[in-house]
PyMOL Python script that loads the backbone (N, CA, C, O; Angstrom):
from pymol import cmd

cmd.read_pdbstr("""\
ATOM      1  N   UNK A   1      -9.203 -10.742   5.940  1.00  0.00           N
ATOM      2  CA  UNK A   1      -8.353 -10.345   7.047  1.00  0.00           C
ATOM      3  C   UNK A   1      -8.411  -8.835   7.214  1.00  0.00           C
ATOM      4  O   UNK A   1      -8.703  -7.851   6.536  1.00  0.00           O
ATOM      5  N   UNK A   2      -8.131  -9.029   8.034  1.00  0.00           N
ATOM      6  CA  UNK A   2      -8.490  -6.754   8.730  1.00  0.00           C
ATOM      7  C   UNK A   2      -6.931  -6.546   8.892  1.00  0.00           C
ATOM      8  O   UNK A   2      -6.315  -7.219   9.718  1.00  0.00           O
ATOM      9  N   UNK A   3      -6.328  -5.653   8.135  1.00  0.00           N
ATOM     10  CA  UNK A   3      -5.399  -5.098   8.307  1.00  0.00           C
ATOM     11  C   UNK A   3      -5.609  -3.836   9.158  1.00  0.00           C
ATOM     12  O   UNK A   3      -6.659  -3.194   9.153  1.00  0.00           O
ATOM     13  N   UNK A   4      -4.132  -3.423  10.151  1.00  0.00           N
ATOM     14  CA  UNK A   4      -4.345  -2.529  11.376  1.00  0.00           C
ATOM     15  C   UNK A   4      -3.561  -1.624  10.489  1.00  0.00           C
ATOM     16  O   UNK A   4      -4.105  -0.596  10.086  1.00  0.00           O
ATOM     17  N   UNK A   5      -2.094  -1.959  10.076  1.00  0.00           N
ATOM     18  CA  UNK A   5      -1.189  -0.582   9.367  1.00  0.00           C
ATOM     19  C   UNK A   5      -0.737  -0.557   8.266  1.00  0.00           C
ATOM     20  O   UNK A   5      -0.037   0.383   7.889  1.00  0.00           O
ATOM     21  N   UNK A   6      -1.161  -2.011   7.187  1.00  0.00           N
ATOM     22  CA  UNK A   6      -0.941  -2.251   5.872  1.00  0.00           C
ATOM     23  C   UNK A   6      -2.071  -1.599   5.560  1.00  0.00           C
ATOM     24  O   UNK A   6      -3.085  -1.671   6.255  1.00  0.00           O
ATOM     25  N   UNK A   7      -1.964  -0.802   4.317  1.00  0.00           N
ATOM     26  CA  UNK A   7      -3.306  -0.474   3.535  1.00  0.00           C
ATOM     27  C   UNK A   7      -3.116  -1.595   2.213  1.00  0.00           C
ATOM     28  O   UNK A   7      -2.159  -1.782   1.461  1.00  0.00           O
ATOM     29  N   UNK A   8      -4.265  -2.143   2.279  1.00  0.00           N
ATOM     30  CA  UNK A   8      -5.249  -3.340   1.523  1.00  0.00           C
ATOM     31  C   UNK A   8      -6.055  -3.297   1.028  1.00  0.00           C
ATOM     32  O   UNK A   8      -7.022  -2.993   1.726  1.00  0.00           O
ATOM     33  N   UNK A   9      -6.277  -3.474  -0.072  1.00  0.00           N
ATOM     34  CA  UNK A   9      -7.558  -2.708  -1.030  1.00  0.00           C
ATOM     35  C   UNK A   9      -8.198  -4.500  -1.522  1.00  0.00           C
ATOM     36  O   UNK A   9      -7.377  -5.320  -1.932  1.00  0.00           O
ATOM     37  N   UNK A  10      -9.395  -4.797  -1.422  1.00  0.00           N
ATOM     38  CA  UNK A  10      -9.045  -6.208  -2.436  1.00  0.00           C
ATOM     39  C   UNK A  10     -10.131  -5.836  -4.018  1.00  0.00           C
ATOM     40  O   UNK A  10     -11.124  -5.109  -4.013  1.00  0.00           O
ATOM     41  N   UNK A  11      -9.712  -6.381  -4.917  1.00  0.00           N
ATOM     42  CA  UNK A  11     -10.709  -6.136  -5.577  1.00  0.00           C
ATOM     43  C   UNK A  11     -10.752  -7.614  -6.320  1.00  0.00           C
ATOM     44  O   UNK A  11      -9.831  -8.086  -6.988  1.00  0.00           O
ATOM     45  N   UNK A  12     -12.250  -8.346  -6.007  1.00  0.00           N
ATOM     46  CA  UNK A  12     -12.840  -9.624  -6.147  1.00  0.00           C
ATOM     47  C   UNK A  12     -11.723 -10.157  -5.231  1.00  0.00           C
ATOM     48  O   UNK A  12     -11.648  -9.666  -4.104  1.00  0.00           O
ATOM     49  N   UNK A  13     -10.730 -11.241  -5.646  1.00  0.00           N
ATOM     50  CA  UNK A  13     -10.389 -12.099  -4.764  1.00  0.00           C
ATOM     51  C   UNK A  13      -8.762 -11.561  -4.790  1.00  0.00           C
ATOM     52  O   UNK A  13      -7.921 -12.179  -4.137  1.00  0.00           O
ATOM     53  N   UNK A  14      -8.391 -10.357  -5.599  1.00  0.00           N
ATOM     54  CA  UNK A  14      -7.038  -9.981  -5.548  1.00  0.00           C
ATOM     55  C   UNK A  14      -6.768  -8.758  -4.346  1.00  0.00           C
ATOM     56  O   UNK A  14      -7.336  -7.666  -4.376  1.00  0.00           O
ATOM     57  N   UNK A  15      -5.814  -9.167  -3.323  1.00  0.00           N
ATOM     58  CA  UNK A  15      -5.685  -8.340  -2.455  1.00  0.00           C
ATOM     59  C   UNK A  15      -4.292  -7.864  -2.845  1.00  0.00           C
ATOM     60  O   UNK A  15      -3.223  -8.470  -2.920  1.00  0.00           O
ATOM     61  N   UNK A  16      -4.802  -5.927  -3.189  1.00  0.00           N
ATOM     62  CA  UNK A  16      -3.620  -4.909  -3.260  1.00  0.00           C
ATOM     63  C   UNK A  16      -2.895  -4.073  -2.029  1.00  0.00           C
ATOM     64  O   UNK A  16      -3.291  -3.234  -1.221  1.00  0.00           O
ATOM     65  N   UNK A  17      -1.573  -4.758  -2.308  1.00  0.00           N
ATOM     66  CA  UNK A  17      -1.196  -3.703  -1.477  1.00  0.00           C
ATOM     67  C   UNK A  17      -0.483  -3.058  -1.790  1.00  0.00           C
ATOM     68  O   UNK A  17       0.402  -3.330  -2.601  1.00  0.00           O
ATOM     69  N   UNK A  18      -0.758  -1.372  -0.910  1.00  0.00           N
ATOM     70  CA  UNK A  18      -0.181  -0.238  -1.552  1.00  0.00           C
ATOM     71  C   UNK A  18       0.266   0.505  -0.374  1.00  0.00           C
ATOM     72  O   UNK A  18      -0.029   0.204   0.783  1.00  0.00           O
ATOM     73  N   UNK A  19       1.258   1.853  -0.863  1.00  0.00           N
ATOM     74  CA  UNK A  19       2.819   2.274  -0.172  1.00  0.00           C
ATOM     75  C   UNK A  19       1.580   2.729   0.849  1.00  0.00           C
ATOM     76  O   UNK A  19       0.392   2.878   0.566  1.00  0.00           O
ATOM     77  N   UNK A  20       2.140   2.872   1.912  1.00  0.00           N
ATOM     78  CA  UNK A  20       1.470   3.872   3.039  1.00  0.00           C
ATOM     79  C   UNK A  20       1.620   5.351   2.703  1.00  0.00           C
ATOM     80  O   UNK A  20       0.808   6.263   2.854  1.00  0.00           O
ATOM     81  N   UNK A  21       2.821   5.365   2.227  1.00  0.00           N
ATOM     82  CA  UNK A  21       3.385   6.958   1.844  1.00  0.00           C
ATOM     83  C   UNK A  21       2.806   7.511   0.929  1.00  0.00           C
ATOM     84  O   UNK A  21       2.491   8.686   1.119  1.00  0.00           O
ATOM     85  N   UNK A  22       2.487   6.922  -0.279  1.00  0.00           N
ATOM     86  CA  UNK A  22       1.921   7.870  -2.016  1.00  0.00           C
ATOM     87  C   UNK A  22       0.487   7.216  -2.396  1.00  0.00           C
ATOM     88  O   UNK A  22      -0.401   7.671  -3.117  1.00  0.00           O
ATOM     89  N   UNK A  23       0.569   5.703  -1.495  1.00  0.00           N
ATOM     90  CA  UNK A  23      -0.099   4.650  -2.215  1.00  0.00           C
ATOM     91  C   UNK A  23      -0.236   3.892  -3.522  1.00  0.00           C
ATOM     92  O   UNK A  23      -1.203   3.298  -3.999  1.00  0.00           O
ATOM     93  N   UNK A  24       1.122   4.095  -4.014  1.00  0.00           N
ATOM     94  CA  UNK A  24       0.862   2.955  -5.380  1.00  0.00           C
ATOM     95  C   UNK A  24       1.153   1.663  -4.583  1.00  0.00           C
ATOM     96  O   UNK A  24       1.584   1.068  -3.595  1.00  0.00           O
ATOM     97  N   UNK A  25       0.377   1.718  -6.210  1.00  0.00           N
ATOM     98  CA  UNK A  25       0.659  -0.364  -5.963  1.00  0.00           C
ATOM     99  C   UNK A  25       2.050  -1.053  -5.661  1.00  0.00           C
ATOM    100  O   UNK A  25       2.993  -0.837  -6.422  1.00  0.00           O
ATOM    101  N   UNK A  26       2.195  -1.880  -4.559  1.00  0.00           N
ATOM    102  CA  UNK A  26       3.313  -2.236  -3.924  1.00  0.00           C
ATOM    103  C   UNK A  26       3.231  -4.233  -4.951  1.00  0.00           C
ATOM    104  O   UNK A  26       3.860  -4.909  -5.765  1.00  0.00           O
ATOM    105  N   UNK A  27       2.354  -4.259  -4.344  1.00  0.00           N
ATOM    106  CA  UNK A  27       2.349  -5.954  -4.694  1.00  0.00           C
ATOM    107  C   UNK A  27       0.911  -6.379  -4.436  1.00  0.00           C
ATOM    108  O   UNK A  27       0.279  -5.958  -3.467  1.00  0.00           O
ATOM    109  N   UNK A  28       0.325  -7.373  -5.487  1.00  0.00           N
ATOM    110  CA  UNK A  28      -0.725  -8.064  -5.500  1.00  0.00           C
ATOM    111  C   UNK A  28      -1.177  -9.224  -5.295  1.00  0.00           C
ATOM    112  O   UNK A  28      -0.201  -9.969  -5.374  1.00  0.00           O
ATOM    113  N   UNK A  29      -2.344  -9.988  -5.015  1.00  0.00           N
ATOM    114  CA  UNK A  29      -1.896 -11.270  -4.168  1.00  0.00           C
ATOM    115  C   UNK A  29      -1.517 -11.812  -3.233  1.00  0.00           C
ATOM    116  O   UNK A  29      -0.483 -11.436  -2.680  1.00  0.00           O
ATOM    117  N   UNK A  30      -2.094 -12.643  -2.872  1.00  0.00           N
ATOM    118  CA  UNK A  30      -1.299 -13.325  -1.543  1.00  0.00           C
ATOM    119  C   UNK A  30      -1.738 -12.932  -0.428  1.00  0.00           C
ATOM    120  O   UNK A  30      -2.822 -12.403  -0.179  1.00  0.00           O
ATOM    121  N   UNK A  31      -0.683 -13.256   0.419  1.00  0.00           N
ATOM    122  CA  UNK A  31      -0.721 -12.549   2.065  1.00  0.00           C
ATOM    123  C   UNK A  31      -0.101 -11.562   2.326  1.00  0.00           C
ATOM    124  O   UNK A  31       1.059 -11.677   1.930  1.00  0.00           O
ATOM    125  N   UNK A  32      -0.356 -10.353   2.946  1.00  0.00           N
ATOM    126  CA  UNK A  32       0.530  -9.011   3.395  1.00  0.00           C
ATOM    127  C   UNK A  32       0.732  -8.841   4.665  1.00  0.00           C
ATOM    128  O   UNK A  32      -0.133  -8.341   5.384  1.00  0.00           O
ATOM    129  N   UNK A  33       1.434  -9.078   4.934  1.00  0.00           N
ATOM    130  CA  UNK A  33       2.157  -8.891   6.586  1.00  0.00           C
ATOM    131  C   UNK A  33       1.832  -7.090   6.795  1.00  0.00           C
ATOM    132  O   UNK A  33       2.217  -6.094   6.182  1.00  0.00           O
ATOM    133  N   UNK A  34       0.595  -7.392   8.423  1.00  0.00           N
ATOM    134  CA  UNK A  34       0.307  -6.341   8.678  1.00  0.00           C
ATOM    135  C   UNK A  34       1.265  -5.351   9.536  1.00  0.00           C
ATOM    136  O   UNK A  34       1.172  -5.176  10.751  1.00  0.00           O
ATOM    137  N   UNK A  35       2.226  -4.723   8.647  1.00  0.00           N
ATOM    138  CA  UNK A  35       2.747  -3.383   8.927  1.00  0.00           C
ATOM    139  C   UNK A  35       2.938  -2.418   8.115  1.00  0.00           C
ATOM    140  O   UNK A  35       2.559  -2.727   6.985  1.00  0.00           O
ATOM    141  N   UNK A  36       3.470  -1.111   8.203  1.00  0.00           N
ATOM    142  CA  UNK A  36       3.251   0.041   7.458  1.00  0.00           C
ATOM    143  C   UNK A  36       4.349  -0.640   5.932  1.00  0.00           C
ATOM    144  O   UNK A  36       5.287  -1.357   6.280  1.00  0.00           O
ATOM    145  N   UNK A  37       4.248  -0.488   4.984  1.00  0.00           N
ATOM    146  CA  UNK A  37       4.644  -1.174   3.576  1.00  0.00           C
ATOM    147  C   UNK A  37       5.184   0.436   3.220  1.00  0.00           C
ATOM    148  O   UNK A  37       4.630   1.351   3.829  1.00  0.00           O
ATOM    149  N   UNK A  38       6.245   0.754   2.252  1.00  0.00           N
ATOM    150  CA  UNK A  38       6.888   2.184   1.648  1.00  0.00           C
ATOM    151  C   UNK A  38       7.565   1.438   0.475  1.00  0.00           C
ATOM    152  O   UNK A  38       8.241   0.409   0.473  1.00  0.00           O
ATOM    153  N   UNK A  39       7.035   2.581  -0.900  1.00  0.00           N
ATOM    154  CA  UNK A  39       8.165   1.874  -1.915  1.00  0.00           C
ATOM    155  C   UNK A  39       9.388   2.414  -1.882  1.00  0.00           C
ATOM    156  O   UNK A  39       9.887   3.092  -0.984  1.00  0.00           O
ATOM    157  N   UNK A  40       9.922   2.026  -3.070  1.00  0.00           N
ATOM    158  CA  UNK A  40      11.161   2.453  -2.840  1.00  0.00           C
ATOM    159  C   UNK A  40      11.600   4.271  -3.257  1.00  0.00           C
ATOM    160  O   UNK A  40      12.681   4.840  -3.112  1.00  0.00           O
ATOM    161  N   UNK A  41      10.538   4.704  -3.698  1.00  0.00           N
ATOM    162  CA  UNK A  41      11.065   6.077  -3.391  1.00  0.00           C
ATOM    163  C   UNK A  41      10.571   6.917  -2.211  1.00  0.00           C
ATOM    164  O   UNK A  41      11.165   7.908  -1.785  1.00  0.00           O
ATOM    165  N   UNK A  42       9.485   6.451  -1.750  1.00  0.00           N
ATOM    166  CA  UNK A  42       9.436   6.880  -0.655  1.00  0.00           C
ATOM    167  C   UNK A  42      10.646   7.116   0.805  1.00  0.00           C
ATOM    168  O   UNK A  42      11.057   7.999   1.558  1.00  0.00           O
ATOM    169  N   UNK A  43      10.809   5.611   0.511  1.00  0.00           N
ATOM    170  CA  UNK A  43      12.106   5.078   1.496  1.00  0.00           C
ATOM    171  C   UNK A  43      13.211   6.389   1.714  1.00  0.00           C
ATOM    172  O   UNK A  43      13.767   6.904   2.684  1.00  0.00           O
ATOM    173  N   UNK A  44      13.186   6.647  -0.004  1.00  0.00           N
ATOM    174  CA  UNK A  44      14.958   6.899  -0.311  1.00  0.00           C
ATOM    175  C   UNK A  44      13.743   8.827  -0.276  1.00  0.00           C
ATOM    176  O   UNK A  44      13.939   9.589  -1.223  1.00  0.00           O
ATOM    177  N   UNK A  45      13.191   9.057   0.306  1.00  0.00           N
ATOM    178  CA  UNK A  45      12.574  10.567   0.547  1.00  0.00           C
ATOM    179  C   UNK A  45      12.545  11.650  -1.204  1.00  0.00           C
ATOM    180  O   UNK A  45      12.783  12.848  -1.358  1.00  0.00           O
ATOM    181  N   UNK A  46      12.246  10.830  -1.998  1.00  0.00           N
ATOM    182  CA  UNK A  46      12.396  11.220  -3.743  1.00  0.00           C
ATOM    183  C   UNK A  46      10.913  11.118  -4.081  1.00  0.00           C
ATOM    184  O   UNK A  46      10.531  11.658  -5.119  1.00  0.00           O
ATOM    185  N   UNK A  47      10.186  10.581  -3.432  1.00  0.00           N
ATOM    186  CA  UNK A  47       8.821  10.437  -4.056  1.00  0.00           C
ATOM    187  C   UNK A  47       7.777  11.721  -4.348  1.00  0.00           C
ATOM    188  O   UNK A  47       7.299  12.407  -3.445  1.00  0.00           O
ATOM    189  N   UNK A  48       7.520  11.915  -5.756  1.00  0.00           N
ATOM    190  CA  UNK A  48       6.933  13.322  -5.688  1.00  0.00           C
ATOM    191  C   UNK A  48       4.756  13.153  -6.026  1.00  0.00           C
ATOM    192  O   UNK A  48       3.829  13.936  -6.236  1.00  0.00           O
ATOM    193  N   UNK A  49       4.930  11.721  -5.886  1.00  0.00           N
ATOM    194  CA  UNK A  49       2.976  11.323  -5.675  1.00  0.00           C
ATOM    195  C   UNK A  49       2.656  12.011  -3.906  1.00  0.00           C
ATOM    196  O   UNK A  49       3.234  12.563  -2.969  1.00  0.00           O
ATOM    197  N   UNK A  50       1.615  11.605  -4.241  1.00  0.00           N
ATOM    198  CA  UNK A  50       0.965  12.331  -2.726  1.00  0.00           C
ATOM    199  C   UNK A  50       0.268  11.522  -2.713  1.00  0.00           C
ATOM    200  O   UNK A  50       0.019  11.059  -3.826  1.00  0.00           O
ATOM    201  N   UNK A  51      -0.486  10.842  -1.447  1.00  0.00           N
ATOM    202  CA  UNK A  51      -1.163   9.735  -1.291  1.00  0.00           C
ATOM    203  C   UNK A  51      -2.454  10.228  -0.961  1.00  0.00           C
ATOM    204  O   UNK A  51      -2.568  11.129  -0.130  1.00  0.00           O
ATOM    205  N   UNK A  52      -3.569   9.661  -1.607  1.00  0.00           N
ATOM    206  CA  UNK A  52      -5.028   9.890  -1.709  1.00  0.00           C
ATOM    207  C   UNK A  52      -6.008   9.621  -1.301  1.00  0.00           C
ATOM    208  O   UNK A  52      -6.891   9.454  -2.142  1.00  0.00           O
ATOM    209  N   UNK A  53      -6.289   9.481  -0.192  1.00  0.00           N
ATOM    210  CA  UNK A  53      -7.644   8.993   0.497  1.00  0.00           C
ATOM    211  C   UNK A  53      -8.684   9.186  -0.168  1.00  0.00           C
ATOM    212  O   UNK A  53      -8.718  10.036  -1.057  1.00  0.00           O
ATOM    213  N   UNK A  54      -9.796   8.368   0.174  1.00  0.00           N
ATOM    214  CA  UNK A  54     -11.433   8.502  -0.726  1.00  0.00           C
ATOM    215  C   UNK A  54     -12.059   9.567  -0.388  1.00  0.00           C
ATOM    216  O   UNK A  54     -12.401   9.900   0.746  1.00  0.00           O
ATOM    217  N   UNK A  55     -12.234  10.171  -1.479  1.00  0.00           N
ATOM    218  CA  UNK A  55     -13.317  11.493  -0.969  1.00  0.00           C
ATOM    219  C   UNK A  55     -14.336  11.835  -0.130  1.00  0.00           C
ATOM    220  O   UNK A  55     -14.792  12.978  -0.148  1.00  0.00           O
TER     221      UNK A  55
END
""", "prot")
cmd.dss("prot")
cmd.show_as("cartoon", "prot")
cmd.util.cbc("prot")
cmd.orient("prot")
């Protein structure tokens, strides 16, 4: 599946999904409803990761 605003990583048959905001791992498996995903410190504006695109 092509996600438009979830970021989805799969690796072999496990699909990760991770915060839009820092990008950790949110939840693994399954199906991810394509919209923007935030953990919970992001949410609450405390999060001190920075999110990393591929070089």
């Amino acid at each position: 599946m092509n996600y438009e605003h979830a970021i989805v990583e799969f690796d072999e048959d496990v699909a990760i999904l991770r915060c839009n905001g820092c990008g950790i791992t949110i939840a693994e498996d399954g199906k991810h409803e394509d919209r923007e995903h935030y953990c919970t410190m992001c949410m609450s504006g405390n999060c001190k990761a920075k999110f990393k695109k591929g070089n």
